[in-house]
LODREN-351702 format. One line per field, with one value per residue: residue number from 1; x, y, z of N, C-alpha, C in turn. Coordinates in nm, 4 decimals, decimal comma. Each point is the difference from the previous one (the first is absolute). Layout:
BEGIN
n <- c(NUM;...)
n.px <- c(X;...)
n.py <- c(Y;...)
n.pz <- c(Z;...)
ca.px <- c(X;...)
ca.py <- c(Y;...)
ca.pz <- c(Z;...)
c.px <- c(X;...)
c.py <- c(Y;...)
c.pz <- c(Z;...)
END
This chain:
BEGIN
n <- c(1;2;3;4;5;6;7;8;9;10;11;12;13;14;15;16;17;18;19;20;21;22;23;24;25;26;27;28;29;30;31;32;33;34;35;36;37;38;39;40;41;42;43;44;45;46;47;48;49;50;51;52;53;54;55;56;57;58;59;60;61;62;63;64;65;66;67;68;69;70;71;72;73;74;75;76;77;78;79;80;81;82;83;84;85;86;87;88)
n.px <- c(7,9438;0,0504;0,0885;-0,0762;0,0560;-0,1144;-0,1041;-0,1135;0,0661;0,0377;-0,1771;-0,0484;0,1609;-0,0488;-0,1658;0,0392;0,0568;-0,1610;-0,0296;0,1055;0,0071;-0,1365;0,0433;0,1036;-0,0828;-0,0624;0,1196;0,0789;-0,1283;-0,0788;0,0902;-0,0753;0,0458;-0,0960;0,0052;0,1095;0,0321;-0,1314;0,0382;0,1018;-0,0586;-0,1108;0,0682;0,0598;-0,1057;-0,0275;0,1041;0,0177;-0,1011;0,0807;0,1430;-0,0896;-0,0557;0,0088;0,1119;0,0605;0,1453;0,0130;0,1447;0,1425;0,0459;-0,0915;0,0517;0,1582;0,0313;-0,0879;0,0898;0,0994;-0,0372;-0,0420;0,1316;0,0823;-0,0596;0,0516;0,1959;0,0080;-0,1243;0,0627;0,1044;-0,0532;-0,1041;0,0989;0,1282;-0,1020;-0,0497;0,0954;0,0967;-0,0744)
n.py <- c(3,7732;0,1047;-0,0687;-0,0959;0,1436;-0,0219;0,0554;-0,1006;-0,0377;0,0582;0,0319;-0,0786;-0,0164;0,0521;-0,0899;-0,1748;0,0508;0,0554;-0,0606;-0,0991;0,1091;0,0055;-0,1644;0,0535;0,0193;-0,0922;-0,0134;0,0129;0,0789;-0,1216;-0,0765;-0,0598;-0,0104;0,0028;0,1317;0,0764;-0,1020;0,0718;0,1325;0,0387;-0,0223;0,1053;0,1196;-0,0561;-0,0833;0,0881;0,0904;-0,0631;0,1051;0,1406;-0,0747;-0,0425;0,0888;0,0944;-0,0167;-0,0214;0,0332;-0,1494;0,0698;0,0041;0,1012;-0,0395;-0,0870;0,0319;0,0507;-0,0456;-0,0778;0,0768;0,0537;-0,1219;-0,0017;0,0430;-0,0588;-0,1023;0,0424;-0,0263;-0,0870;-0,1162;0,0052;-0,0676;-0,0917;-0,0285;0,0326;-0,0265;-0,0994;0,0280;0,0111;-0,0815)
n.pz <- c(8,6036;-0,0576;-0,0932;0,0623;0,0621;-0,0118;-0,1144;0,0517;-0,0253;-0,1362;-0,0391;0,0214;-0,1205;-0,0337;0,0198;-0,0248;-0,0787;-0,0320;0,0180;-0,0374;-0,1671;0,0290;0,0376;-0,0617;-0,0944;0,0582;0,0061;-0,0900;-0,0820;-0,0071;-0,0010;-0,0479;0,1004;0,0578;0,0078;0,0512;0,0778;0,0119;-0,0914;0,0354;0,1043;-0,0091;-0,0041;0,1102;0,0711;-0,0383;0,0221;0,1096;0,0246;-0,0243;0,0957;0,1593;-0,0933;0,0901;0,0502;-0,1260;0,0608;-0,0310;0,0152;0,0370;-0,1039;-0,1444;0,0227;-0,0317;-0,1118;-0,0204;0,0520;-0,0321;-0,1008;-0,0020;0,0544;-0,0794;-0,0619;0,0491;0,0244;-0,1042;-0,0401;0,1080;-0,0480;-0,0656;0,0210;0,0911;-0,0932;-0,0694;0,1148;0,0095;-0,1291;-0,0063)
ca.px <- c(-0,1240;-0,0136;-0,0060;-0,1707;-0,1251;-0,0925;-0,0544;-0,0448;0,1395;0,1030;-0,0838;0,0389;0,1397;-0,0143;-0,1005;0,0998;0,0996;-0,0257;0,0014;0,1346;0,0144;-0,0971;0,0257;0,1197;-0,0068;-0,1074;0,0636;0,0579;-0,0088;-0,1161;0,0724;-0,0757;0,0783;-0,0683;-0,1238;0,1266;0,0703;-0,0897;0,0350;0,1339;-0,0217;-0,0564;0,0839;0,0744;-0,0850;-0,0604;0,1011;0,0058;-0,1078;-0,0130;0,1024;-0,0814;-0,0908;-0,1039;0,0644;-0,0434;0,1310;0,0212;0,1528;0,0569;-0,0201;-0,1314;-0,0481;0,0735;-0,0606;-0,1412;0,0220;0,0629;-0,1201;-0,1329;0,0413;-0,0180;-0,1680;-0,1182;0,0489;-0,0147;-0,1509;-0,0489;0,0718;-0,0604;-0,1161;0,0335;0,0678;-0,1307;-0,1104;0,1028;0,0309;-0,1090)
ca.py <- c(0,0171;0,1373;0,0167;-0,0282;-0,0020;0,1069;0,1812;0,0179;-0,0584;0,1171;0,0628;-0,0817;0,0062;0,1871;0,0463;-0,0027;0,1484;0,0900;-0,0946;0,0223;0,1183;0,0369;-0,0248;0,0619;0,1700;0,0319;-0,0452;0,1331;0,1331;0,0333;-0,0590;-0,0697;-0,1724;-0,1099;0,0033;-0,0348;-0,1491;-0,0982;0,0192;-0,0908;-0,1757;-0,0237;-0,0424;-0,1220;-0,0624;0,0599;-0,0997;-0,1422;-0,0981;0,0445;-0,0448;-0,1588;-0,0266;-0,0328;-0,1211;-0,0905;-0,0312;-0,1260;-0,0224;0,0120;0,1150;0,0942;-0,0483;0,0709;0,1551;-0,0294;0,0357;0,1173;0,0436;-0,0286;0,0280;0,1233;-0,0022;-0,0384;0,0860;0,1474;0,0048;0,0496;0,1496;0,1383;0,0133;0,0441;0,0968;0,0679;-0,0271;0,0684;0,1746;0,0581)
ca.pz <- c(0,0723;-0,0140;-0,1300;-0,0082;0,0949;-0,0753;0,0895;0,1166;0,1403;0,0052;0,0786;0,1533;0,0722;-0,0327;0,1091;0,0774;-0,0397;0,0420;0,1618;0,0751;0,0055;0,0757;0,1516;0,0369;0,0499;0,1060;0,0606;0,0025;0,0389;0,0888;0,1128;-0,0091;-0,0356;-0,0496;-0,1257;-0,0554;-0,0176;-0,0657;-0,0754;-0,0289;0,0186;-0,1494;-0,1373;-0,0197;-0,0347;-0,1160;-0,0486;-0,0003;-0,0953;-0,1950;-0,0730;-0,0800;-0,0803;0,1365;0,0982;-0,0831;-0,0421;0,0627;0,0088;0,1592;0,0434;0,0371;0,1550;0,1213;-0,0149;0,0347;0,1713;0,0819;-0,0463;0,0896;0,1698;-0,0043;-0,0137;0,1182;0,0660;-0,0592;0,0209;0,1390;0,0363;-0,1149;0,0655;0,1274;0,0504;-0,0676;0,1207;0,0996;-0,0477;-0,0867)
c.px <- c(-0,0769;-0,0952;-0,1305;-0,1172;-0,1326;-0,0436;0,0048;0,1004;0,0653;-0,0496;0,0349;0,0748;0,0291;-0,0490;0,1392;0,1117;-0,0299;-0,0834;0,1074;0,0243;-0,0426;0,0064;0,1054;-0,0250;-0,1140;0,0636;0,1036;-0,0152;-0,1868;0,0270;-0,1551;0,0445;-0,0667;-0,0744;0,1239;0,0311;-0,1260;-0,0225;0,1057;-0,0433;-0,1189;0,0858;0,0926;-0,0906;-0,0507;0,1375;0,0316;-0,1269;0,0059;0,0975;-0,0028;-0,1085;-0,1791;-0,0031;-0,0733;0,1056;0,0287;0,0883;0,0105;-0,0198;-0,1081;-0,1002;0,0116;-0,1168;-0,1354;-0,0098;-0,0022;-0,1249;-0,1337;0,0101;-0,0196;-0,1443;-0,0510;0,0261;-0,0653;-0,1232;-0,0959;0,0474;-0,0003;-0,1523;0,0030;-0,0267;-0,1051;-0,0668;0,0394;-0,0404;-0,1653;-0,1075)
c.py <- c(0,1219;-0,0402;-0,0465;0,0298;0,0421;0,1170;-0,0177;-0,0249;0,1295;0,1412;-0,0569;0,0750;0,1500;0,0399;0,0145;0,0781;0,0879;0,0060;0,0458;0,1305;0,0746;0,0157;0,0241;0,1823;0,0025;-0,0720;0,1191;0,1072;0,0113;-0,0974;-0,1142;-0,1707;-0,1425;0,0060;-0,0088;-0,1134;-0,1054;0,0523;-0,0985;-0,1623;-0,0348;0,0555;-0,1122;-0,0635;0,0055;-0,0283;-0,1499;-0,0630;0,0084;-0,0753;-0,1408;0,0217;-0,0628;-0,1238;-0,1288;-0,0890;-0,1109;-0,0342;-0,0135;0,1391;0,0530;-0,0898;0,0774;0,1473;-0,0492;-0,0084;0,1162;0,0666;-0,0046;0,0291;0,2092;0,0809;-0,0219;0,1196;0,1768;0,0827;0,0709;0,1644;0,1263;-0,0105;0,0525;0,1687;0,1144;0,0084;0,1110;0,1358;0,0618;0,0103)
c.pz <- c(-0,0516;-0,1727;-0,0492;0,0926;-0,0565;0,0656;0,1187;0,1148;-0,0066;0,1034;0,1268;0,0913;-0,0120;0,1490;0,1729;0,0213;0,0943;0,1519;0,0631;0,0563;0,1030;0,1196;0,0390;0,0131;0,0910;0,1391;0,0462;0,0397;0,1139;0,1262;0,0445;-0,0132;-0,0080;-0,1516;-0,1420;-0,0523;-0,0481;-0,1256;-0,0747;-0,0396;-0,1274;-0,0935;-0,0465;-0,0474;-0,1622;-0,1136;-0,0532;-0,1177;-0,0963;-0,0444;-0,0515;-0,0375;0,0861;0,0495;-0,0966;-0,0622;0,0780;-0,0315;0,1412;0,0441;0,0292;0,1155;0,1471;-0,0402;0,0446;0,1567;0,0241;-0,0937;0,1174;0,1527;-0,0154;-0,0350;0,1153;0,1520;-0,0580;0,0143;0,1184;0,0666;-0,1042;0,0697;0,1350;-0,0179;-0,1002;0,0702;0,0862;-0,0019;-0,0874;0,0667)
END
């Protein structure tokens, strides 16, 4: 899965990296939890897209990844907008 991804998916899966990253230290040390876990839920998200190649992979898997991809997008979104509406 790894050995043909191009630039743009690898960027993708970097963006997602650092997402993750993110929402774990704004979780951690500013104790901010929604804004936290909708972090998390777009880096997964963001993830999932760089590995299928922006949910463009029509195997079994990159079906399943395109699910759990698009649910965490759709979970992730509203609570990063929430929790900006909120705190800003």
């Amino acid at each position: 899965m790894f050995y043909n991804l191009p630039f743009n998916s690898i960027l993708v899966l970097v963006i997602g990296a650092l997402l993750l990253a993110a929402g774990g230290y704004v979780g951690i040390t500013w104790r901010m939890y929604y804004f936290a876990v909708g972090l998390i839920l777009l880096g997964l998200g963001s993830a999932l897209c760089g590995l299928t190649n922006g949910f463009s992979n029509h195997s079994p898997n990159g079906r399943l990844l395109r699910k759990i991809g698009s649910l965490a997008f759709l979970i992730g979104l509203p609570l990063v907008f929430y929790s900006l509406y909120r705190f800003i």
